[in-house]
C-alpha positions in Angstrom: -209.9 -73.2 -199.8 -211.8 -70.0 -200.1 -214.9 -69.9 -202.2 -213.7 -67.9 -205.1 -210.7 -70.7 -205.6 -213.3 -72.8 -205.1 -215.2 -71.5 -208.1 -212.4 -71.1 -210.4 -211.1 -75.0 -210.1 -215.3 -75.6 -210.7 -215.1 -73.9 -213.6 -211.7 -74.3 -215.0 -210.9 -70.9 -215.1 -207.9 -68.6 -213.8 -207.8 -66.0 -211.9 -206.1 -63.2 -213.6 -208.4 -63.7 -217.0 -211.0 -63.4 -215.0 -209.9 -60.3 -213.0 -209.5 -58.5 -216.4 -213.2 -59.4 -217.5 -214.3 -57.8 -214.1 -212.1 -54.9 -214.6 -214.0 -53.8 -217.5 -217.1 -53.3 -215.6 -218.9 -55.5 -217.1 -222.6 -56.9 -216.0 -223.3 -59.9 -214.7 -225.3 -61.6 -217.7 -221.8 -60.0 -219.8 -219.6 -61.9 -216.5 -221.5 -65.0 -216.9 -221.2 -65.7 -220.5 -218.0 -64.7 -220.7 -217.5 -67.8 -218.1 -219.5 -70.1 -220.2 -217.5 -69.2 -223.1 -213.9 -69.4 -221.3 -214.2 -72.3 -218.9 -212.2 -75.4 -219.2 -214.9 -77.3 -217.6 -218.4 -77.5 -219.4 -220.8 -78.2 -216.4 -224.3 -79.2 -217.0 -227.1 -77.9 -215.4 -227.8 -80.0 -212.7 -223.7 -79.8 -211.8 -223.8 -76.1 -211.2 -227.7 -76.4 -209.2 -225.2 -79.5 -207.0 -222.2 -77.0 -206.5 -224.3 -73.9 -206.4 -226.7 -75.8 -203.3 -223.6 -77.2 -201.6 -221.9 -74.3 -201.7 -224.4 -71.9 -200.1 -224.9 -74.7 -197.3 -220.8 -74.7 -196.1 -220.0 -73.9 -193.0 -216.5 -73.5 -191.3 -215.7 -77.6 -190.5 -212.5 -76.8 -188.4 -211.1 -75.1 -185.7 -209.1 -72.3 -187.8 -211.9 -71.9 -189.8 -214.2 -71.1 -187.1 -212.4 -68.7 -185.8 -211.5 -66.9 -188.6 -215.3 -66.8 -189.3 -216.3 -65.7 -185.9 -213.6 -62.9 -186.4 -214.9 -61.5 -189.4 -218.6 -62.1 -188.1 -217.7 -60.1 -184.9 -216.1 -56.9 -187.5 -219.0 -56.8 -189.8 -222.0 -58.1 -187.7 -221.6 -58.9 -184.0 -225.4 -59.0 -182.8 -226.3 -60.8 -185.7 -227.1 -64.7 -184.8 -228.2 -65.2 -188.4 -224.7 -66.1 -190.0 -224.4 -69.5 -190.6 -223.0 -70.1 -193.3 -219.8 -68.9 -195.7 -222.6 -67.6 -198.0 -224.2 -65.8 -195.1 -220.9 -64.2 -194.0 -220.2 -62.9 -197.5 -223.3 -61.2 -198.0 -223.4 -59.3 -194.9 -219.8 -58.4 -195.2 -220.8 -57.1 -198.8 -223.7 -55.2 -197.5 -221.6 -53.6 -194.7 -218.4 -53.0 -196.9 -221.0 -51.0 -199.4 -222.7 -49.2 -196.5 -225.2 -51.1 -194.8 -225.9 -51.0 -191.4 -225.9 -55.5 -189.9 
């Protein structure tokens, strides 16, 4: 399950509600209590540190899922031996997508 559906069954939220929040161009702090005000699921503090830590520690645990990784690793950073993780692979994707050089 990719990380954004991930998110949204965390949260309790769906998608498309979302989309039109993000649409708007709104900031993060603006995103966030948007979330809080609109999710299904009121997590506490110490649920969102356990998701949030869990979550920035997955790696691809099966065969497809490696290689799709190493397939997007080798398009947006091939030299780099620094992506590990899901987390790791979206923010060098991001940087590169936005201009960045991995």
């Amino acid at each position: 399950m990719p990380l954004d559906e991930r998110f949204l069954t965390f949260v309790g939220i769906k998608a498309e509600p979302l989309k039109k929040q993000l649409a708007q161009g709104k900031g993060d702090g603006e995103m966030l209590a948007w979330i809080e005000a609109n999710a299904k699921f009121k997590r506490s503090p110490v649920e969102v540190a356990a998701w949030s830590a869990f979550s920035e520690q997955r790696v691809p645990s099966d065969l497809e899922s490696r290689k799709y990784f190493s397939e997007l690793q080798a398009t947006a950073a091939p030299k780099r031996e620094d992506v590990a993780t899901w987390f790791d692979l979206l923010d060098v994707d991001d940087f590169v997508t936005f201009g960045g050089k991995a």
